[in-house]
SERO-4910 file (N, C-alpha, C, O; in steps of 0.05 Angstrom, whole numbers):
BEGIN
 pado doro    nc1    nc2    nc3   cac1   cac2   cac3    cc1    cc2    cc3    oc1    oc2    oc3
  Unk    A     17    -24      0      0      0      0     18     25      0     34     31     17
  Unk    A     12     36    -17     26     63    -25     14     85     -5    -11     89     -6
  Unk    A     33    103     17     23    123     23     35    147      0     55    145    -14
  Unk    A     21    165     -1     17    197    -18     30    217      1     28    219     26
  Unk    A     41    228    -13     65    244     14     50    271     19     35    282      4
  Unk    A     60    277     44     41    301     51     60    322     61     77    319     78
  Unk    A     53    349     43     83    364     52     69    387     73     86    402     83
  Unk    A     51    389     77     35    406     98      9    403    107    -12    413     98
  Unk    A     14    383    132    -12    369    141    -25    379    161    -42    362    167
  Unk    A    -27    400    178    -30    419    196    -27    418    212    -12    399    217
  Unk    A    -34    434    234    -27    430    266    -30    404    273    -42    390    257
  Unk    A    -18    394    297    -25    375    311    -60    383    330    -74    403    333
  Unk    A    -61    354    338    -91    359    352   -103    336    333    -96    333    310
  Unk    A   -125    316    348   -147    297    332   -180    309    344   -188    320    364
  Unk    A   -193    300    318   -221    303    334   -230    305    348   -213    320    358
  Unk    A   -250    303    369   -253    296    389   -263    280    395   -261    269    417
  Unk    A   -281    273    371   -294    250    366   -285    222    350   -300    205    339
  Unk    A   -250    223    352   -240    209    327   -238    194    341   -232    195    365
  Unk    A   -244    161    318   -235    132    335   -200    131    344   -186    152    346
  Unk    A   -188    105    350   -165    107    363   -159     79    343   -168     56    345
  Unk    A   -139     92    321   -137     65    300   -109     53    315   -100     34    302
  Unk    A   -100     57    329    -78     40    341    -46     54    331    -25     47    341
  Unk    A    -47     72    313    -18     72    299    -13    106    304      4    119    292
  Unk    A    -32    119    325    -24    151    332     -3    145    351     -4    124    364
  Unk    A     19    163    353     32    161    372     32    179    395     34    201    386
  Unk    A     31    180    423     25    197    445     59    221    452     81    211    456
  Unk    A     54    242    451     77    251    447     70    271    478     48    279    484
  Unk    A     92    276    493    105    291    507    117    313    512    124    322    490
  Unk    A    124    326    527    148    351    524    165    351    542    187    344    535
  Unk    A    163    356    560    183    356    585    200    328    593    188    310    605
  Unk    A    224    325    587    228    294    593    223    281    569    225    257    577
  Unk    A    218    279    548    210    264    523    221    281    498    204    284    480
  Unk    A    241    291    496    260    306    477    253    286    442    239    293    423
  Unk    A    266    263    447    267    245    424    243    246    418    240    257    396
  Unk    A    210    235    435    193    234    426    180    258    404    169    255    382
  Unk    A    188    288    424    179    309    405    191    307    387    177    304    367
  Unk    A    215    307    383    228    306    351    219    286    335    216    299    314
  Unk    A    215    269    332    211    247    320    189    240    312    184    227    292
  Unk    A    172    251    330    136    241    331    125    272    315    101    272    309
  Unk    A    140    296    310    131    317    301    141    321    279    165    316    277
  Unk    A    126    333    251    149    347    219    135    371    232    112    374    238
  Unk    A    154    386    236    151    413    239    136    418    254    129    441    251
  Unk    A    118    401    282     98    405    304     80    404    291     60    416    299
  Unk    A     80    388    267     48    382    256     45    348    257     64    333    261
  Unk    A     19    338    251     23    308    252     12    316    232     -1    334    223
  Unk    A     26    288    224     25    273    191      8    248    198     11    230    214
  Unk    A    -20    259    174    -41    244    167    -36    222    154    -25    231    134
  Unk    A    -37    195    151    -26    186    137    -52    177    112    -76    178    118
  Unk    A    -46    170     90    -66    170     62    -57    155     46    -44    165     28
  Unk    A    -60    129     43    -58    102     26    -79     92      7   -103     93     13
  Unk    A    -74     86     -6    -88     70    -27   -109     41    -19   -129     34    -32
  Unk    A    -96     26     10   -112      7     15   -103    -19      8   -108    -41     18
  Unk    A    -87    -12    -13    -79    -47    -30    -48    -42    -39    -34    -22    -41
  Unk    A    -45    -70    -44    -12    -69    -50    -13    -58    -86      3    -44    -98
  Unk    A    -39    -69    -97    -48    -70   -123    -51    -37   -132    -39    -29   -152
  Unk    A    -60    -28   -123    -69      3   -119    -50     23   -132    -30     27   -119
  Unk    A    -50     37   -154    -40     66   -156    -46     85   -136    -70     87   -132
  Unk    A    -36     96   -125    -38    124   -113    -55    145   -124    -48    154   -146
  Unk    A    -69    152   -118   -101    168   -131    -90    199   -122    -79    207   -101
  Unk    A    -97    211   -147    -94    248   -147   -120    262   -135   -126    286   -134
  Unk    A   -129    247   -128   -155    276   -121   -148    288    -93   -158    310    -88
  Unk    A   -131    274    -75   -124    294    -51   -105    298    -54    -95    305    -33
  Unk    A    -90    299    -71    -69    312    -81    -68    338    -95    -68    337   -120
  Unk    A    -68    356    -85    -79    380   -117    -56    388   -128    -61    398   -150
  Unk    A    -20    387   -118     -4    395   -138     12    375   -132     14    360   -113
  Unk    A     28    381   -166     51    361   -167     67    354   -140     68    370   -122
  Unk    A     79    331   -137     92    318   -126    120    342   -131    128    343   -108
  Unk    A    135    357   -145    153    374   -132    142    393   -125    154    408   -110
  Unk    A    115    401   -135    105    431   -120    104    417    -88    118    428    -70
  Unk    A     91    400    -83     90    382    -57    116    385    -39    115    389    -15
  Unk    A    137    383    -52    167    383    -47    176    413    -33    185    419    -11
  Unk    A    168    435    -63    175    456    -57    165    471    -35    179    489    -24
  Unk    A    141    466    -29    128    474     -9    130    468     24    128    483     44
  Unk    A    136    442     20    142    436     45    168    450     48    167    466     66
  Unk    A    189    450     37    216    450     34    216    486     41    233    496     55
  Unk    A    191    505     26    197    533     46    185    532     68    197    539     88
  Unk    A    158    521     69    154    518    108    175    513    132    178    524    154
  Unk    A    186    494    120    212    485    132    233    497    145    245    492    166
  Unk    A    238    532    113    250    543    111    242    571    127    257    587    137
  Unk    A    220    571    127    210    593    149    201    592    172    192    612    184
  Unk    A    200    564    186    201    553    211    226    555    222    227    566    245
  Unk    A    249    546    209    277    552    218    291    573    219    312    573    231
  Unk    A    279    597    202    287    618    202    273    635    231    288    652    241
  Unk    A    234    628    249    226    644    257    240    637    281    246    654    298
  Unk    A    247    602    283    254    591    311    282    607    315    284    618    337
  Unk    A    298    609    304    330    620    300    322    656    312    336    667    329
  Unk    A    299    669    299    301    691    312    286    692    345    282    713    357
  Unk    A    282    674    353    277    661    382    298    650    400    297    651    425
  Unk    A    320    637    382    338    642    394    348    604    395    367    595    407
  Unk    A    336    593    382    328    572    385    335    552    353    323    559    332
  Unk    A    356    527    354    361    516    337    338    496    323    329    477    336
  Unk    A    330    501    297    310    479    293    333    467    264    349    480    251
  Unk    A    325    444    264    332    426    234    310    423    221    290    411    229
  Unk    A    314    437    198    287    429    171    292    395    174    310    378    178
  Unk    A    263    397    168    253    368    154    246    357    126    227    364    112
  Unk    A    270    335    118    259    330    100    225    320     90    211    307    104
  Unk    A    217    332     59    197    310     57    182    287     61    199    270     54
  Unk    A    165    277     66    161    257     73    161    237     42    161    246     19
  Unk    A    163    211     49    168    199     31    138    198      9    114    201     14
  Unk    A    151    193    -14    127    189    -37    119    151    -38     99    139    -45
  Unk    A    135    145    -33    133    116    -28    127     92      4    122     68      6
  Unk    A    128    111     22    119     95     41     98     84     46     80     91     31
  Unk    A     91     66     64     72     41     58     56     51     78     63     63     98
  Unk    A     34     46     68      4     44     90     -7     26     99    -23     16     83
  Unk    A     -6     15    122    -23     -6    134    -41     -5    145    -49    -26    153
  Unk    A    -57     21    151    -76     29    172    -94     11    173   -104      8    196
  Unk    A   -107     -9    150   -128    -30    152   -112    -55    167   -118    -66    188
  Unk    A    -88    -62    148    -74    -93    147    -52    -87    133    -49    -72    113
  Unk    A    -28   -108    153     -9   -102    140     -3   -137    117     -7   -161    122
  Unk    A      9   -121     92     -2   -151     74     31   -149     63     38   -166     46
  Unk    A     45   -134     69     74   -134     58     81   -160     74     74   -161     98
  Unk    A     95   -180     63     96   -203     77    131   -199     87    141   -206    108
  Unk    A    149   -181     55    176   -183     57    178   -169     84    189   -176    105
  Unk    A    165   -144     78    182   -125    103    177   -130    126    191   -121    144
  Unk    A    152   -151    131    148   -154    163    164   -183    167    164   -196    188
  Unk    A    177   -191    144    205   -213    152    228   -198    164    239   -207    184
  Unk    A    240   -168    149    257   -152    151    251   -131    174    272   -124    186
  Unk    A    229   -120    183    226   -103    195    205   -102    218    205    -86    237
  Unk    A    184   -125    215    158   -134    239    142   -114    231    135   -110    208
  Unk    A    134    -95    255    121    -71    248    124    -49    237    107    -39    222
  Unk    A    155    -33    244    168    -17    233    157      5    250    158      3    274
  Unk    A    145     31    237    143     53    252    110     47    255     98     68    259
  Unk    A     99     32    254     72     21    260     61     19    300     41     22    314
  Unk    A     90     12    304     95      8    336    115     30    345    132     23    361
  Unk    A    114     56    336    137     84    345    165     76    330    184     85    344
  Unk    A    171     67    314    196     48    320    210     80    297    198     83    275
  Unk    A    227     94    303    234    105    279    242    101    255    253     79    252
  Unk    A    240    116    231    237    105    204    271    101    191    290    102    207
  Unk    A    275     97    169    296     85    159    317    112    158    342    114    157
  Unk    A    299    130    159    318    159    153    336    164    172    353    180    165
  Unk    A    338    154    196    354    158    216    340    175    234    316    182    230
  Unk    A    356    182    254    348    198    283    343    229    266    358    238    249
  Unk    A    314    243    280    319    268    270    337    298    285    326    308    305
  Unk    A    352    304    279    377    324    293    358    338    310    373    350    326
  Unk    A    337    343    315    319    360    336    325    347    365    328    358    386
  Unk    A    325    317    357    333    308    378    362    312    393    365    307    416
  Unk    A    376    320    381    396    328    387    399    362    407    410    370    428
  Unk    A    382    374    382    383    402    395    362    404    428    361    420    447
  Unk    A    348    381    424    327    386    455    347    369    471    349    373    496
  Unk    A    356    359    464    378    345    488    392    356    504    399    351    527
  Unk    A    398    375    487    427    405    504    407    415    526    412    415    550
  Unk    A    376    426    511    361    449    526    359    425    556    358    401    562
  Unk    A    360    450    566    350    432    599    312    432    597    299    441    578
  Unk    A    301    420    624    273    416    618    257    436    608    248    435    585
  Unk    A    253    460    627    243    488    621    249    502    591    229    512    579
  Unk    A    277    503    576    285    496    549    265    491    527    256    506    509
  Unk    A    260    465    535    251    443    518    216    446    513    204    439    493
  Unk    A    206    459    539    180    473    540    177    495    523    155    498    512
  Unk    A    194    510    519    192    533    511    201    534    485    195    555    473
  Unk    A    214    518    473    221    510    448    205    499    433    209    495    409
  Unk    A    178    488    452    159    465    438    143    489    433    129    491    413
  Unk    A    144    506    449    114    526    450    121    554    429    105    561    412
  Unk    A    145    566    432    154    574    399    146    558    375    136    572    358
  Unk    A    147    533    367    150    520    343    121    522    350    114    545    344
  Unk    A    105    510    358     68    506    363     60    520    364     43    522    346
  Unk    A     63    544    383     50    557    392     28    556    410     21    532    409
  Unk    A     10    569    426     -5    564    446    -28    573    442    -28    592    426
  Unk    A    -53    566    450    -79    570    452    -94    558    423    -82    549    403
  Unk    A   -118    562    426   -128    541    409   -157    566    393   -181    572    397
  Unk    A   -135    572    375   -161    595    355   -165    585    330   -185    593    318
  Unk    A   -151    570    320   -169    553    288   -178    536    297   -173    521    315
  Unk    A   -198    538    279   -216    510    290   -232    506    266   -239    522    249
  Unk    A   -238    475    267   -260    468    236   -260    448    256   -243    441    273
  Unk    A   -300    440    246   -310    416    254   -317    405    234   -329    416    216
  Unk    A   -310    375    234   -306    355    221   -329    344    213   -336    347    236
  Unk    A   -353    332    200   -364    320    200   -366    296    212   -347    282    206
  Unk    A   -382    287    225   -382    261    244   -346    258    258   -341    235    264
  Unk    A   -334    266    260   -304    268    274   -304    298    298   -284    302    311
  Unk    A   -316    306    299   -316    328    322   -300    344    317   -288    344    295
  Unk    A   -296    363    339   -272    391    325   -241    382    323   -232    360    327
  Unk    A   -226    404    317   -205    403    313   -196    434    319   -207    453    308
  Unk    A   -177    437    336   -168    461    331   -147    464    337   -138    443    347
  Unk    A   -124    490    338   -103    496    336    -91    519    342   -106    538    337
  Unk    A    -67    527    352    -62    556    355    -59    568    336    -55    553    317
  Unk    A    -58    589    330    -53    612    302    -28    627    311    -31    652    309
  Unk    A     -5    620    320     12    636    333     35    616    338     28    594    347
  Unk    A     55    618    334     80    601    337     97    598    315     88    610    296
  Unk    A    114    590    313    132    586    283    122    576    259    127    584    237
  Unk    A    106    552    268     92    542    248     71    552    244     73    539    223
  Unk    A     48    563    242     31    580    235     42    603    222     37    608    198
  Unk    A     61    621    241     77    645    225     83    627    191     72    639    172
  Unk    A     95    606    184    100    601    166     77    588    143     76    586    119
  Unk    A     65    581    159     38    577    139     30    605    139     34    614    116
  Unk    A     23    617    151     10    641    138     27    655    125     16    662    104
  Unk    A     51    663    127     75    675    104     69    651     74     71    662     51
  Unk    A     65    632     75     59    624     52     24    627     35     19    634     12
  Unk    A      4    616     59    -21    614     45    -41    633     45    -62    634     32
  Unk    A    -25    657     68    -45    682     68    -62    676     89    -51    680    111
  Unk    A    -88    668     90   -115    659    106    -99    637    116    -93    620     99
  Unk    A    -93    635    135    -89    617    147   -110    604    167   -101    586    179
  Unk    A   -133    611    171   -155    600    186   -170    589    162   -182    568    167
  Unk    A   -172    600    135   -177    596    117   -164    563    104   -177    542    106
  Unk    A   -144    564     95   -124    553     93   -124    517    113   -122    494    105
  Unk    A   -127    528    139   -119    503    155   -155    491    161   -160    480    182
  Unk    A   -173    497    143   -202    484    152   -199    468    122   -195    444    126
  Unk    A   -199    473    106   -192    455     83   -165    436     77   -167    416     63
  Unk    A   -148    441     84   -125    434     91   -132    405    107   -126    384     96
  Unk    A   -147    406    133   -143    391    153   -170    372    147   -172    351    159
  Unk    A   -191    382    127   -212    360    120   -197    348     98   -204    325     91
  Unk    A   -177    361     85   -177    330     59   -163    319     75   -167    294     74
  Unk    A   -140    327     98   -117    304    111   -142    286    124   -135    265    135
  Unk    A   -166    292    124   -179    266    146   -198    251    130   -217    238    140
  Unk    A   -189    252     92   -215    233     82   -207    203     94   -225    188    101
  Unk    A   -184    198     96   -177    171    102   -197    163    125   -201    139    129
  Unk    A   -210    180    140   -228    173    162   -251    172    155   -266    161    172
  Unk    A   -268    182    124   -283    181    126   -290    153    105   -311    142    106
  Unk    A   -272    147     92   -264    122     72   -267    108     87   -288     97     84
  Unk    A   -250     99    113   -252     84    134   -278     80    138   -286     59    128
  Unk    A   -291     90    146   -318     88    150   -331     67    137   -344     50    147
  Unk    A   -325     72    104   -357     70     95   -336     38     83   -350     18     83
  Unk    A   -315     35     77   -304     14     77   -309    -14    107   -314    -38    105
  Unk    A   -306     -5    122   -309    -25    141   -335    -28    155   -341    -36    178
  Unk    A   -354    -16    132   -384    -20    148   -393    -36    122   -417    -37    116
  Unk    A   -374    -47    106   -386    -62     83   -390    -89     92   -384    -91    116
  Unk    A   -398   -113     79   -401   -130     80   -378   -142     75   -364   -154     92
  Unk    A   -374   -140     51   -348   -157     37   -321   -149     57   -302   -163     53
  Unk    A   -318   -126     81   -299   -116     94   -300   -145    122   -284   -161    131
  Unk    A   -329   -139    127   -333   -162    142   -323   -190    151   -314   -200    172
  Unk    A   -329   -200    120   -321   -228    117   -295   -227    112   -280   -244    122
  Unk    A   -287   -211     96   -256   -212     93   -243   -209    117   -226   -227    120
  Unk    A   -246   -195    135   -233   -196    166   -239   -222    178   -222   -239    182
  Unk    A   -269   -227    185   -270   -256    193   -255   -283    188   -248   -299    205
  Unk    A   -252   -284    169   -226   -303    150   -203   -289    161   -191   -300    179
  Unk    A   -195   -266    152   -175   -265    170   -159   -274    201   -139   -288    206
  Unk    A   -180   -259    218   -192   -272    247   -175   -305    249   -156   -311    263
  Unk    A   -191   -320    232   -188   -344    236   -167   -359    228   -164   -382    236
  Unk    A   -149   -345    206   -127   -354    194   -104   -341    227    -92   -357    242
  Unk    A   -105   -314    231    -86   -309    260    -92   -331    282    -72   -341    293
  Unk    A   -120   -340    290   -118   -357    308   -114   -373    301   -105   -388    318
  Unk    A   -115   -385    277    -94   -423    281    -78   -418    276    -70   -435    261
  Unk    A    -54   -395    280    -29   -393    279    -25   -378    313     -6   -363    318
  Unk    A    -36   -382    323    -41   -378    359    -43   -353    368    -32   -346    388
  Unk    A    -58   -338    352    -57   -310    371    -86   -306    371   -102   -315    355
  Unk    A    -92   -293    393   -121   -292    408   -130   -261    397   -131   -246    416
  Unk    A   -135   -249    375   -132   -220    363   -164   -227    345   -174   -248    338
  Unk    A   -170   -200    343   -196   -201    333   -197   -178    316   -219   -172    307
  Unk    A   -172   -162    309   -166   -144    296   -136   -144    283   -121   -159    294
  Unk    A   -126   -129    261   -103   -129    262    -78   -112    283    -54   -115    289
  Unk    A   -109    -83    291    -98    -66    319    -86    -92    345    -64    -93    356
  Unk    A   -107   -107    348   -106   -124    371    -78   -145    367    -66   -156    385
  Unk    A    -73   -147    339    -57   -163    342    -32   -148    347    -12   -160    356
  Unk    A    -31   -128    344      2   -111    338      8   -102    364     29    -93    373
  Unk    A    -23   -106    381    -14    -94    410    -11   -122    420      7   -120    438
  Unk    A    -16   -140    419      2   -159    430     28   -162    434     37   -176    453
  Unk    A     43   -150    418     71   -153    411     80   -126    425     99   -124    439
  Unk    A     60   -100    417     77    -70    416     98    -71    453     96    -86    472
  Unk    A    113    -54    450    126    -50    467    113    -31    489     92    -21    483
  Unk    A    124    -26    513    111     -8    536    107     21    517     85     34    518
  Unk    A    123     28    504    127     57    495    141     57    475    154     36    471
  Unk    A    143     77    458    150     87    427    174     83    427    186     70    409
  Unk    A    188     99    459    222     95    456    224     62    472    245     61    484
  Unk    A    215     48    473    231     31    484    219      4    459    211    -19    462
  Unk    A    223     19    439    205      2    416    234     -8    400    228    -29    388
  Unk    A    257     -4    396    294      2    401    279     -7    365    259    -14    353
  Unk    A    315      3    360    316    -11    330    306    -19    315    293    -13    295
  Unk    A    314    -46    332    305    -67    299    285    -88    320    288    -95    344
  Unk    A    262    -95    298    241   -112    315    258   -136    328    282   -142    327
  Unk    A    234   -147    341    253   -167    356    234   -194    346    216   -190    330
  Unk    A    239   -221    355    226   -250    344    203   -248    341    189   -253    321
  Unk    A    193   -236    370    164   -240    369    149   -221    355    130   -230    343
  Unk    A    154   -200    355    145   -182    336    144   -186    304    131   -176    285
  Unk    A    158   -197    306    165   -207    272    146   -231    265    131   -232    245
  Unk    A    150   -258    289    123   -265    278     98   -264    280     84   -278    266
  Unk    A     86   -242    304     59   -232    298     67   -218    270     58   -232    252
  Unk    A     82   -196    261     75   -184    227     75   -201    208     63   -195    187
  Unk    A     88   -222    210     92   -244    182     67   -248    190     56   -226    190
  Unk    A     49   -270    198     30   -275    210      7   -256    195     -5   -262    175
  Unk    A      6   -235    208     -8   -214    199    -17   -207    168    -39   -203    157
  Unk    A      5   -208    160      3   -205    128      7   -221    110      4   -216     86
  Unk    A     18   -248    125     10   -278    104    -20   -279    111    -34   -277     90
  Unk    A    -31   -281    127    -55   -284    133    -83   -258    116   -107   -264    113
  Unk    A    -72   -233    108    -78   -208     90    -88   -228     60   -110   -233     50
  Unk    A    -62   -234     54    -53   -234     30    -62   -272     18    -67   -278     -5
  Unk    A    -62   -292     41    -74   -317     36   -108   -311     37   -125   -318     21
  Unk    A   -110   -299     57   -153   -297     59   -160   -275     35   -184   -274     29
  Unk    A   -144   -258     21   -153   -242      3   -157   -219     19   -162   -198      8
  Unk    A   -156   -220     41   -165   -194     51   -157   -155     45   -169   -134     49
  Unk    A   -134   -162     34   -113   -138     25   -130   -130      0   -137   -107     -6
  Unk    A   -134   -152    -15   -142   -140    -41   -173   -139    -40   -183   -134    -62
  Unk    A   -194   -144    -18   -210   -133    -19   -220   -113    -11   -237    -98    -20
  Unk    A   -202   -113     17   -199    -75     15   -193    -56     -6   -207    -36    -11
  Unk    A   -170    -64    -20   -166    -40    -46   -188    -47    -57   -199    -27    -67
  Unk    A   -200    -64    -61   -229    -55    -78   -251    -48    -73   -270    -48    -89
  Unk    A   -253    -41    -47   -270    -25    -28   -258     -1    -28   -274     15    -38
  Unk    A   -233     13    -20   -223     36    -28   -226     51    -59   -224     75    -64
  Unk    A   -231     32    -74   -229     40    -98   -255     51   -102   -260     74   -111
  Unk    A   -273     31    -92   -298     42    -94   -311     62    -74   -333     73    -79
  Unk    A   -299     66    -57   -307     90    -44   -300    112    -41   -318    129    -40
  Unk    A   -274    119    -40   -253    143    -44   -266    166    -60   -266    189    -52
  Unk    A   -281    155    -90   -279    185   -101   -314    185    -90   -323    202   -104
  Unk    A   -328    178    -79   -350    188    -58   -344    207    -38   -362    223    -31
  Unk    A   -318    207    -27   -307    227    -15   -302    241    -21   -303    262     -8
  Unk    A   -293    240    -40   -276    257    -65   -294    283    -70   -284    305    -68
  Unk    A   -325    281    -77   -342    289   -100   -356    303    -69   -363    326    -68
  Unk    A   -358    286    -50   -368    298    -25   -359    326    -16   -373    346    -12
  Unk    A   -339    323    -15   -311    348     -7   -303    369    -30   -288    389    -27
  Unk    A   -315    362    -53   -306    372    -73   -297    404    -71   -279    413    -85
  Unk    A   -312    420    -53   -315    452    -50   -280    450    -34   -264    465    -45
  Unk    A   -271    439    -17   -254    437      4   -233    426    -14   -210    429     -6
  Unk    A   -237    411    -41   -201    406    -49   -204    427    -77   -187    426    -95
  Unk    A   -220    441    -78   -208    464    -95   -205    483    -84   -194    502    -95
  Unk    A   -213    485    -63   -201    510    -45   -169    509    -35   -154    529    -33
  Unk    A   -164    489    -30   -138    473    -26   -122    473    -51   -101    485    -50
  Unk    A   -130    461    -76   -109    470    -99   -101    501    -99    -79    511    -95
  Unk    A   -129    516   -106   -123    545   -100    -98    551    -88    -76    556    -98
  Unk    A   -107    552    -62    -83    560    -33    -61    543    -50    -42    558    -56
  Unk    A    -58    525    -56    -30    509    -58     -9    525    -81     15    532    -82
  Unk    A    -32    526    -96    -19    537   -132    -17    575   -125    -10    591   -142
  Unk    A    -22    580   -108    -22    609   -102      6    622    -90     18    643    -95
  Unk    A     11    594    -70     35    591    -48     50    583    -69     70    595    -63
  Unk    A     57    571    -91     86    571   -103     96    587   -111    120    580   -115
  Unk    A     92    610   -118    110    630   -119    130    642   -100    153    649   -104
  Unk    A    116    642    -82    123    656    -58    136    636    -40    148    644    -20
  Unk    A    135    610    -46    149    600    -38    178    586    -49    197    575    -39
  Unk    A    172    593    -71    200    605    -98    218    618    -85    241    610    -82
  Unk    A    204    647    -72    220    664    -61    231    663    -41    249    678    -34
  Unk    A    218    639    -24    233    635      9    260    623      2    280    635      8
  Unk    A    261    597    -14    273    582    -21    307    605    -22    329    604    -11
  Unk    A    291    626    -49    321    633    -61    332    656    -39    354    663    -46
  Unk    A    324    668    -17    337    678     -9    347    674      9    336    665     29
  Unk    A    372    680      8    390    674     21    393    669     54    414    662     63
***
């Protein structure tokens, strides 16, 4: 399953009404340095947006610009987050892009190789292949009080954007901190900006939905179900099964998986990929996605707009010096 890279996914914060798919990670500040770095691109969380199937192309409709406008964009946020934190007084490391190729499992994981090579991977906190991110480094020096105040520059404080979600409850956010200063130096409206922004990052929730209230979602899990327990695990989900294995916490999730972890994920996704289950999801995704699509329609051309508006100007962050 192909995830679609997301170069500006908005504040952090979930619904209030949002389910708990097993793969959010709980992040910290004081005492949890690594976690903020690691668990944050730029103090925003990253939505994640897959296809569903291993079979699956990657679909453009929540996408509204090219994959390097995608690039360029993130790449000046980046550039004006590090520039507002620096006049604070305060070291930040841009973040690279997120990948165009990383895998989505949020239903099932059906990659059979990587969960030989890797078990869960960053499914269970485990960090990604890119290495440690240098933030972690820079919150390491700050002492606790530091590390507070470095979180609350980059975020910023109080909670004045806000969009409510359809059946997902609110969402809101500060309008004040480094990262906002930099979305709004790029998109202008930034209250504007982060209510469309933050409904296409959550079609995956509403796909979710209408996918696992199907029938065919049903039975395909059920078979599933039953293929995990005669290989001995007592799981009634693929969430249930990964928390069998997950570790106490994100950081103590180390490296590289360990036996048992590896064979709940083999497990997991021979069991996907023998009951059919992987590929009947992508064809439930397939068929539901652009329902969302056509639903939202007012909210992803408002979003191309803002996007194709911001490349210029974000031309200009880039080149100066």
């Amino acid at each position: 399953m192909a995830r679609q890279p997301r170069h500006d996914p908005g504040p952090s914060g979930e619904p209030t009404g949002s389910r708990d798919r097993g793969t959010r990670r709980r992040l910290t500040v004081a005492g949890a340095a690594a976690g903020i770095a690691l668990g944050l691109m730029a103090g925003w969380v990253v939505v994640s947006n897959g296809t569903g199937s291993a079979e699956d192309a990657p679909t453009s409709g929540d996408r509204p610009v090219a994959a390097t406008d995608d690039e360029l964009l993130h790449r000046a946020s980046e550039r004006l987050i590090a520039r507002c934190m620096a006049r604070h007084g305060f070291a930040y490391a841009e973040q690279p892009p997120p990948s165009s190729t990383q895998p989505d499992f949020r239903y099932v994981l059906d990659d059979v190789g990587s969960a030989r090579k890797h078990g869960y991977g960053n499914l269970l906190g485990r960090p990604g292949a890119g290495g440690q991110d240098a933030n972690v480094g820079n919150l390491g020096k700050l002492s606790p009080g530091r590390q507070n105040a470095w979180h609350r520059t980059l975020m910023g404080s109080g909670r004045q954007l806000v969009v409510d979600l359809p059946r997902l409850g609110r969402l809101s956010a500060p309008d004040n901190g480094c990262t906002a200063e930099a979305r709004r130096t790029l998109y202008g409206d930034l209250a504007g900006w982060y209510r469309v922004r933050r409904t296409v990052d959550h079609f995956d929730s509403y796909v979710d939905d209408k996918v696992v209230a199907t029938p065919e979602y049903r039975t395909g899990l059920a078979a599933w179900v039953t293929c995990v327990r005669k290989r001995g695990y007592a799981a009634s989900t693929p969430n249930e099964l990964r928390r069998l294995v997950a570790p106490a916490s994100p950081e103590s999730a180390g490296e590289q998986a360990q036996p048992q972890e590896i064979a709940a994920a083999v497990t997991e996704a021979e069991c996907a990929t023998s009951t059919r289950f992987a590929r009947t999801i992508g064809a439930l995704e397939r068929r539901h996605r652009p329902e969302i699509e056509r639903r939202f329609a007012h909210e992803l051309d408002a979003l191309k707009s803002f996007e194709l508006k911001a490349i210029p100007q974000a031309r200009r962050v880039l080149a100066d010096a």
